[in-house]
TIKENU-604101 format. One record per residue (C-alpha): residue number from 0; residue in three letters; x, y, z. Coordinates in nm, 2 decimals. Layout:
PT|vomi|kolkol|u|v|w
PT|NUM|ALA|X|Y|Z
...
***
This chain:
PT|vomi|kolkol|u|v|w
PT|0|UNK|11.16|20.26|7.50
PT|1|UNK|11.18|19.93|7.69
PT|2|UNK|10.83|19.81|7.81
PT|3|UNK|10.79|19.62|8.16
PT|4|UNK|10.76|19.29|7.99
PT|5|UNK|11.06|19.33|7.73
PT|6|UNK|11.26|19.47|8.06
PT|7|UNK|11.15|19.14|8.25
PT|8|UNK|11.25|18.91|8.00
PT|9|UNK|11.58|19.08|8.03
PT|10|UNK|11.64|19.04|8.36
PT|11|UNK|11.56|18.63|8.32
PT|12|UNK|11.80|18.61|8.02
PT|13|UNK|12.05|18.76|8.21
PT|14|UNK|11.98|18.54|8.48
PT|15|UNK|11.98|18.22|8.34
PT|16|UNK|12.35|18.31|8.12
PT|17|UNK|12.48|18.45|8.45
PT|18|UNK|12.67|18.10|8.59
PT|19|UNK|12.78|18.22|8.94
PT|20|UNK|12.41|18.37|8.94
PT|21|UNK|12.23|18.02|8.87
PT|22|UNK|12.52|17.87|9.12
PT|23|UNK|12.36|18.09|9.39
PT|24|UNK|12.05|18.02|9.32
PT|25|UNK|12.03|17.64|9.27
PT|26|UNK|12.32|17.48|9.34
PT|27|UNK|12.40|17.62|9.70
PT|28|UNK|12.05|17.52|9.80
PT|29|UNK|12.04|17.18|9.72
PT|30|UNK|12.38|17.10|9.79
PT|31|UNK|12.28|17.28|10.15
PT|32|UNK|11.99|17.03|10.18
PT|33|UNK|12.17|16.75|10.16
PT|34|UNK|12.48|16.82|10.32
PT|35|UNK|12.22|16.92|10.63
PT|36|UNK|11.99|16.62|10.58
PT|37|UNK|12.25|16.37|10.62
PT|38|UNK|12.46|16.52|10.85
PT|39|UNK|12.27|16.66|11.15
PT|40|UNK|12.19|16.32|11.33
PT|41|UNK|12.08|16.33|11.67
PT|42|UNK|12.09|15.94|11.74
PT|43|UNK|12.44|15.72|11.76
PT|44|UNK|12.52|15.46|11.50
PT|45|UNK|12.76|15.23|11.50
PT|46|UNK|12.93|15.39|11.79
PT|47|UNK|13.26|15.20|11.86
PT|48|UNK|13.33|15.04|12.27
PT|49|UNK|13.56|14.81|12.40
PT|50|UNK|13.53|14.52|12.61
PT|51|UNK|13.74|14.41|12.91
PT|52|UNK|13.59|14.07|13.03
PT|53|UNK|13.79|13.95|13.33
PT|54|UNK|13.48|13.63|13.37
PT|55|UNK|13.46|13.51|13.01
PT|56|UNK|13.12|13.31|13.07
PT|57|UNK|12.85|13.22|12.87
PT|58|UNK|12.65|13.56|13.04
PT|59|UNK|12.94|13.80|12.94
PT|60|UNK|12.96|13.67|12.59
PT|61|UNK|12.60|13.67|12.56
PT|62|UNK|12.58|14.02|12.65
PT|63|UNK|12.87|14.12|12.45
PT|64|UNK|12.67|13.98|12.15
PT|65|UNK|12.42|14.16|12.22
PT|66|UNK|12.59|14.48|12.24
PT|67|UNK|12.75|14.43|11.88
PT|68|UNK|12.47|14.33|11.75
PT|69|UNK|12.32|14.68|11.81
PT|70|UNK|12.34|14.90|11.50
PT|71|UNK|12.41|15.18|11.75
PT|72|UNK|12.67|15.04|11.92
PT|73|UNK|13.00|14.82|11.77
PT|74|UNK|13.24|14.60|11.99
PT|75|UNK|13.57|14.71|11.81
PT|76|UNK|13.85|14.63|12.08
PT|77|UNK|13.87|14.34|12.33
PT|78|UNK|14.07|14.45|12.60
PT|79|UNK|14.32|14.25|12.79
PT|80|UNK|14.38|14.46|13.14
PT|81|UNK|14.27|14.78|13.30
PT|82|UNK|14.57|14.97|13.20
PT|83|UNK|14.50|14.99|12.89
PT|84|UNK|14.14|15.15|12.90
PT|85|UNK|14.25|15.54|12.97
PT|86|UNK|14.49|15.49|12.67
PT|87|UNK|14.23|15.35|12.43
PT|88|UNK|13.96|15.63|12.53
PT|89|UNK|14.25|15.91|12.48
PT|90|UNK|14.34|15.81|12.17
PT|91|UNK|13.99|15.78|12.05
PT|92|UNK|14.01|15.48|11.92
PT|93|UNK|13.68|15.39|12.10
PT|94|UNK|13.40|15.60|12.31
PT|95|UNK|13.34|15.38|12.55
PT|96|UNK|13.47|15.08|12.78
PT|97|UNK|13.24|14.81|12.94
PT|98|UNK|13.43|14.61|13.22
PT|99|UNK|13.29|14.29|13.36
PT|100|UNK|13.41|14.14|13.65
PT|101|UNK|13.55|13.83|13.74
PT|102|UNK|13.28|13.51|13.80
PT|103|UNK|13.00|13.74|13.66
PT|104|UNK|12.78|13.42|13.60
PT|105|UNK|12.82|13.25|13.92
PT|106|UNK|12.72|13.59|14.12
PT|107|UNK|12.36|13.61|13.90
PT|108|UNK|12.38|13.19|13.97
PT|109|UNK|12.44|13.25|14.39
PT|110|UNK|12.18|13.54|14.43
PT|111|UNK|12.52|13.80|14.44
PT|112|UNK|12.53|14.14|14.27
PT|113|UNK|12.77|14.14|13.95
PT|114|UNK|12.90|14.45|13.84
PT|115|UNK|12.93|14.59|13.51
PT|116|UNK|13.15|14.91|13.48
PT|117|UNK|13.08|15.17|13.18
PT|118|UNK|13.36|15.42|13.13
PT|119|UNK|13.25|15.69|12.86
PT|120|UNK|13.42|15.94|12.65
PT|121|UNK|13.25|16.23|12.75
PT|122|UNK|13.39|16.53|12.57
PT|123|UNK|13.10|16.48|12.33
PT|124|UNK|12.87|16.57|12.61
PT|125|UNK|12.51|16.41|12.40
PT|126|UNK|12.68|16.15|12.25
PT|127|UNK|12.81|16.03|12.53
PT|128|UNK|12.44|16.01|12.70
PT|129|UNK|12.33|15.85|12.44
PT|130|UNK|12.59|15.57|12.44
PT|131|UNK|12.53|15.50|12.80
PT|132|UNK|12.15|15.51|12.75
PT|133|UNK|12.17|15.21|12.45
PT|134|UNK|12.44|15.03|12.66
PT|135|UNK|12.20|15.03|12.96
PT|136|UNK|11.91|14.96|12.72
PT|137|UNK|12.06|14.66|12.56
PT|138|UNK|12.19|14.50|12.92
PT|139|UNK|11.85|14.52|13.07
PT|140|UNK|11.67|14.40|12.73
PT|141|UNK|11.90|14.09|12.77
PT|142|UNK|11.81|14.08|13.11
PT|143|UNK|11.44|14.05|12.99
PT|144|UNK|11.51|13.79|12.78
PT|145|UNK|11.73|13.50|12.91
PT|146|UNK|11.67|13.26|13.15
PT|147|UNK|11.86|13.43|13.44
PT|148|UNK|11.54|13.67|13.43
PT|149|UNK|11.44|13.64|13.78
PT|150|UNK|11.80|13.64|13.93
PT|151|UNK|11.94|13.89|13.68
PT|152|UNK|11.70|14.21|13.71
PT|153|UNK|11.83|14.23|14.07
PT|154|UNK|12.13|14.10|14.06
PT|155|UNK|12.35|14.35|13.78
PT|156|UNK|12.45|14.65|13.91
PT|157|UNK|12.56|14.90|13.65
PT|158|UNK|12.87|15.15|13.74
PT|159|UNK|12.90|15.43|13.49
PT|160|UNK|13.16|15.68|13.48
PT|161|UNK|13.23|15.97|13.28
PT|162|UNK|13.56|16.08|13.20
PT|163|UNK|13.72|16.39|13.04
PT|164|UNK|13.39|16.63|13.10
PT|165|UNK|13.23|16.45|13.43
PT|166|UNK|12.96|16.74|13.42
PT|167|UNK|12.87|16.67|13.08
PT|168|UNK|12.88|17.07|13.00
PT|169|UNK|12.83|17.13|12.62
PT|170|UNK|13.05|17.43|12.67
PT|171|UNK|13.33|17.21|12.70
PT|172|UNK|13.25|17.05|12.41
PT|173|UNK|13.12|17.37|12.16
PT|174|UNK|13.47|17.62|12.27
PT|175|UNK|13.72|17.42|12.13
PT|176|UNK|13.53|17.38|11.79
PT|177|UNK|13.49|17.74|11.79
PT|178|UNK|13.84|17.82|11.85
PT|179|UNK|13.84|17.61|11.42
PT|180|UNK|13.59|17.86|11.35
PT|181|UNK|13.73|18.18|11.45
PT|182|UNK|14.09|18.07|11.26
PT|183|UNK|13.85|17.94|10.94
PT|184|UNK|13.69|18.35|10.93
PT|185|UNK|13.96|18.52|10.98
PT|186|UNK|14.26|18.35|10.75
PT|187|UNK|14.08|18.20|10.51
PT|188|UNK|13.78|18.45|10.41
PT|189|UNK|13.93|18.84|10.47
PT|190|UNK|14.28|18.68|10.32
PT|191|UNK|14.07|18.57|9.99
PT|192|UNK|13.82|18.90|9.98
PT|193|UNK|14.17|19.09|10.10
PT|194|UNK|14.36|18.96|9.82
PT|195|UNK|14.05|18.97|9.55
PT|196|UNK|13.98|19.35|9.63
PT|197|UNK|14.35|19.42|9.49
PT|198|UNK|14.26|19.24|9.19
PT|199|UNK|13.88|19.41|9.17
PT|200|UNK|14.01|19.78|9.24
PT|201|UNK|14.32|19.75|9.03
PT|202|UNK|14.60|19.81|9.30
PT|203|UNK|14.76|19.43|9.23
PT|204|UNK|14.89|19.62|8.90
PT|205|UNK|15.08|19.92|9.14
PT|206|UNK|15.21|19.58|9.38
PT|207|UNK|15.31|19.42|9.07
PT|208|UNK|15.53|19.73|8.95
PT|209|UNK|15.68|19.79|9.30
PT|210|UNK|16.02|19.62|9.40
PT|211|UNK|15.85|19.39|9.60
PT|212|UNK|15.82|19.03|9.50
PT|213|UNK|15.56|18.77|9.49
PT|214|UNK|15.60|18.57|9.79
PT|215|UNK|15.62|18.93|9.96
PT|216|UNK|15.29|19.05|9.83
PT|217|UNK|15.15|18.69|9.99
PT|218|UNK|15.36|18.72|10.34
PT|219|UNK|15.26|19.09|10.37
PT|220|UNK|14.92|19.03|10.34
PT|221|UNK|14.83|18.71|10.52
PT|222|UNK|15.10|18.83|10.82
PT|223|UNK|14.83|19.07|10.97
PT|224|UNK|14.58|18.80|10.97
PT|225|UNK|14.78|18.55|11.10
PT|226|UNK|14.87|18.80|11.43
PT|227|UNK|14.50|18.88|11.44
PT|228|UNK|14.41|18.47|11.44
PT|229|UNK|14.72|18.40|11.71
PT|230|UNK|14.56|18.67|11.94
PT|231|UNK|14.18|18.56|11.86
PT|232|UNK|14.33|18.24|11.99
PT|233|UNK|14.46|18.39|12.36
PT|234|UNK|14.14|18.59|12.38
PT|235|UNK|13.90|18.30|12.30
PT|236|UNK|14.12|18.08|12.59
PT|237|UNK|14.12|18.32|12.81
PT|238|UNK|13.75|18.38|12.79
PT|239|UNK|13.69|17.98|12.81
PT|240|UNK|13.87|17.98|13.11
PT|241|UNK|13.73|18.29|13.33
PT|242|UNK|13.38|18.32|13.21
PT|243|UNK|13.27|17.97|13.08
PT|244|UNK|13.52|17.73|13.33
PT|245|UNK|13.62|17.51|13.02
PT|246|UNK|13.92|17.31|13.12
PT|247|UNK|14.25|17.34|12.96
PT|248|UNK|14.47|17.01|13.09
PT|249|UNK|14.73|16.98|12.81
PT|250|UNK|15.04|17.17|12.70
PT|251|UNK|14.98|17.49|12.61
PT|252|UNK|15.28|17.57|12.40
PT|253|UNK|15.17|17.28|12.23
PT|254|UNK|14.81|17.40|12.16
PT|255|UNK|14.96|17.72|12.00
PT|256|UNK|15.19|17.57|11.80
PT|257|UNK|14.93|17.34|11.65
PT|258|UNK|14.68|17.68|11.57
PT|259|UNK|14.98|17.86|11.39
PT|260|UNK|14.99|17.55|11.17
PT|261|UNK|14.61|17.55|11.12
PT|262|UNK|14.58|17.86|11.06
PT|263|UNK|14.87|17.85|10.80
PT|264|UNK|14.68|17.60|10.64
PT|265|UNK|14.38|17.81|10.63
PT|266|UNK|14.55|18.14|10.50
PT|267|UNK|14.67|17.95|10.22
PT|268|UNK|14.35|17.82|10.17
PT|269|UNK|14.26|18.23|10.14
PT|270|UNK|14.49|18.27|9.93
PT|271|UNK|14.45|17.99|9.67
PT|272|UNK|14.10|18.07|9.65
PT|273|UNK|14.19|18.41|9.58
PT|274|UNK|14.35|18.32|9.27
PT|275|UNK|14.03|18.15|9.14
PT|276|UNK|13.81|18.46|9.18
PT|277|UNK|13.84|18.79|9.01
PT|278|UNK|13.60|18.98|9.29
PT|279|UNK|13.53|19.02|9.64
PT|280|UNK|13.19|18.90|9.60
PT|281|UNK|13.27|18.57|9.45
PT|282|UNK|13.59|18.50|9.72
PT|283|UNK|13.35|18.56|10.00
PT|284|UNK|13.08|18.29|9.83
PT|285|UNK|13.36|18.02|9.74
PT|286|UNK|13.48|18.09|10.09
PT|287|UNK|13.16|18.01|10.27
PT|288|UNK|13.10|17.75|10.08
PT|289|UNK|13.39|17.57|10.05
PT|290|UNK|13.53|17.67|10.38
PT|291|UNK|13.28|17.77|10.69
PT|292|UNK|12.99|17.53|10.58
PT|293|UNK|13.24|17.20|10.60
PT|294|UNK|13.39|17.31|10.93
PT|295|UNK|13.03|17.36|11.08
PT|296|UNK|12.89|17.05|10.96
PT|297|UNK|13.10|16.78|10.86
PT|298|UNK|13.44|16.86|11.13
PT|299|UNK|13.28|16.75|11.39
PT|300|UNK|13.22|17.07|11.53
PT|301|UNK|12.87|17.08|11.63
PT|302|UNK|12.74|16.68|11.52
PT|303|UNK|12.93|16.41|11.54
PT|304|UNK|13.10|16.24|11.25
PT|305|UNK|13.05|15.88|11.33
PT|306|UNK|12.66|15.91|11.28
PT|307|UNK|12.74|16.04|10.96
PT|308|UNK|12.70|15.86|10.62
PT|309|UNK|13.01|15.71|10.50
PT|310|UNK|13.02|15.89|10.19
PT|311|UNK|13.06|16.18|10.39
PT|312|UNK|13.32|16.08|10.69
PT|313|UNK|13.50|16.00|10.36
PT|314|UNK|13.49|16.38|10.25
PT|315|UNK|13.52|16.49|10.64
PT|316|UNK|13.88|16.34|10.64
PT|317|UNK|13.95|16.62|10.41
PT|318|UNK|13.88|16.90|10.57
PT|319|UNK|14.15|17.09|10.78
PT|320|UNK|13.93|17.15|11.07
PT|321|UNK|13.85|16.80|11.15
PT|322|UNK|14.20|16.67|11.26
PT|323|UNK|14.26|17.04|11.42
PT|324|UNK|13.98|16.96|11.65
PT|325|UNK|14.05|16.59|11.74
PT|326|UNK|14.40|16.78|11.84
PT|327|UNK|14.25|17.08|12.05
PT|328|UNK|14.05|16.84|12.25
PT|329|UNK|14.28|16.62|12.31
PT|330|UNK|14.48|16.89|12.46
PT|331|UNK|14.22|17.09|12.63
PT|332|UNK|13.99|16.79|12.80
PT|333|UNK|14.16|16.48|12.79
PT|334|UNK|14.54|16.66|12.86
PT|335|UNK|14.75|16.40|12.61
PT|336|UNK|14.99|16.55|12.41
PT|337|UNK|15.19|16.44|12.11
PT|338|UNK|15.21|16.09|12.18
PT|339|UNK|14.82|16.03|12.13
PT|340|UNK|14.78|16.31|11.91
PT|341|UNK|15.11|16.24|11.64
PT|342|UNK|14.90|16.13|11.31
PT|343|UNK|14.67|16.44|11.32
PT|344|UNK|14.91|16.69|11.40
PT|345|UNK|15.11|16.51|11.07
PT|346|UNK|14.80|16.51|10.86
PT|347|UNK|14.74|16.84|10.96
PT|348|UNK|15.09|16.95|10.87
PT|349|UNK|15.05|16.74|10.52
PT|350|UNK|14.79|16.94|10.46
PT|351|UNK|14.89|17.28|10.58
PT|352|UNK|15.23|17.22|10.31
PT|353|UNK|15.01|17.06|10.02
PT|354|UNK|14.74|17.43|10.02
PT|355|UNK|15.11|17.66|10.09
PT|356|UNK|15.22|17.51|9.81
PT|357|UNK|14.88|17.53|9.63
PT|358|UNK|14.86|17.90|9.65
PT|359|UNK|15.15|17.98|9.61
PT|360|UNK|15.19|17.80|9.29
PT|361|UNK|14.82|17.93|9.17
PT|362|UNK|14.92|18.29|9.29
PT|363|UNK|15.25|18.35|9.09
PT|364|UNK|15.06|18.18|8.76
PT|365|UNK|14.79|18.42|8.81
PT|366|UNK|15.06|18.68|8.81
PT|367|UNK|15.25|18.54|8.51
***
């Protein structure tokens, strides 16, 4: 007869020689708390503009060098004309654009209003606030400080324009990055617990004897959740559209061909982790935590990666979800297609064939 204490020290032996068990119960916490305490930043660092100076004065330069010497803000471009603003802010090489005008010095000198113009990339709705609140900051703060004081603080008028979500509606910015997490759910999670449960219940045996081969087994199970993922895609639009008024201004055979290939990607990220697990229980935990967790926190989905630490933009640039959702903004709020959007939709692609090849491989050694 076991006693309460023999029975208790039982439970902690089998605790402590249970690795998944201690993986649960230590690792996924801390790794939770730090992934969480770098990550979610609600202030802008290092936020790249551009600069189109059409005066080139001692004022303009001063003020530029003030703007780069932010650590929230970094001058990254110097622009040469206007037509090429719309094209740096759509392929988001830079959030922001501040134009000076011409003779922006002798207007403060004369007593005249000079204009400053701020174009901001708005599809990050907060981030783009607080951009134009540190550029606005930093202009007056210079104003403060130079000699032009007494002409200055009445004489700079500052123009700011949103672009691409003029409303500034988070909804605009939050539907497209669910759109990532719906396809991340569906493919990569039930195809892992889908093909695990075979293996748990014993039924990849009676596949395994049948005249079907392999890459069937794979097709026939991920095909469901791929039609499921496709019309999860239409229903998510759909709803964007008609109950929440989010914008679609791009191609929209282009848009769904970009989700099949994400969602390829991420059923044969399903399937790959499959092959690594021998339950359902231990596909579903590598697939939260490998899978749902990154897209949430470090795609860009919900805080923005340039705030980040640079260890972790590093490790952002490998997650799937990330260049999806540079692409299905693009298309839905700023309307370019595959002329701005080319290197994600081939990163994306590199990836997609590098897991299909992955799990494929993994699958048919798990079956050998």
């Amino acid at each position: 007869m076991h006693t309460f204490k023999s029975f208790v020290i039982k439970e902690f032996r089998h605790i402590l020689r249970d690795r998944r068990t201690l993986l649960i119960l230590f690792g996924l916490p801390i790794a939770m708390l730090i992934i969480f305490g770098y990550a979610i930043r609600n202030e802008v660092n290092n936020a790249k503009i551009a600069v189109l100076d059409h005066s080139n004065d001692s004022v303009t330069r001063a003020i530029i060098q003030k703007l780069d010497a932010s650590a929230a803000l970094e001058v990254s471009l110097y622009l040469q004309s206007t037509e090429m603003i719309n094209e740096v802010l759509q392929k988001s090489r830079v959030k922001q654009v501040v134009i000076f005008e011409k003779d922006f010095e002798q207007k403060l000198v004369r007593d005249e209003i000079a204009d400053i113009k701020i174009i901001t990339d708005a599809t990050e709705p907060n981030i783009a606030k607080l951009i134009q609140q540190y550029t606005g900051a930093i202009i007056k703060s210079w104003q403060s400080d130079d000699s032009y004081i007494d002409k200055a603080n009445i004489g700079i008028h500052a123009n700011v324009q949103m672009l691409f979500n003029p409303q500034l509606k988070s909804v605009n910015y939050f539907v497209p990055g669910l759109i990532a997490v719906i396809l991340m759910i569906i493919s990569t999670i039930m195809t892992s617990v889908s093909l695990a449960r075979e293996k748990e219940t014993g039924t990849m045996e009676v596949l395994l004897v049948s005249p079907l081969k392999p890459y069937q087994i794979i097709i026939g199970k991920v095909l469901p959740y791929l039609v499921l993922s496709f019309i999860n895609v239409i229903t998510v639009l759909i709803l964007a559209r008609v109950v929440f008024g989010v914008p679609f201004q791009g191609s929209l055979l282009f848009f769904l061909a970009v989700s099949i290939l994400f969602t390829f990607s991420a059923l044969a990220l399903g399937v790959f982790i499959s092959t690594q697990t021998e339950d359902q229980q231990s596909a579903m935990l590598a697939s939260l935590t490998g899978t749902l967790l990154p897209t949430l926190i470090l795609s860009g989905f919900a805080f923005p990666i340039s705030s980040m630490p640079q260890v972790l933009q590093w490790v952002s640039k490998l997650i799937p979800a990330m260049w999806f959702l540079i692409v299905v903004r693009g298309i839905m709020l700023m309307g370019v297609g595959i002329r701005y959007l080319w290197l994600p939709v081939l990163i994306l692609a590199i990836m997609t064939v590098g897991l299909v090849a992955a799990g494929v491989l993994n699958f048919n050694d798990r079956l050998e």
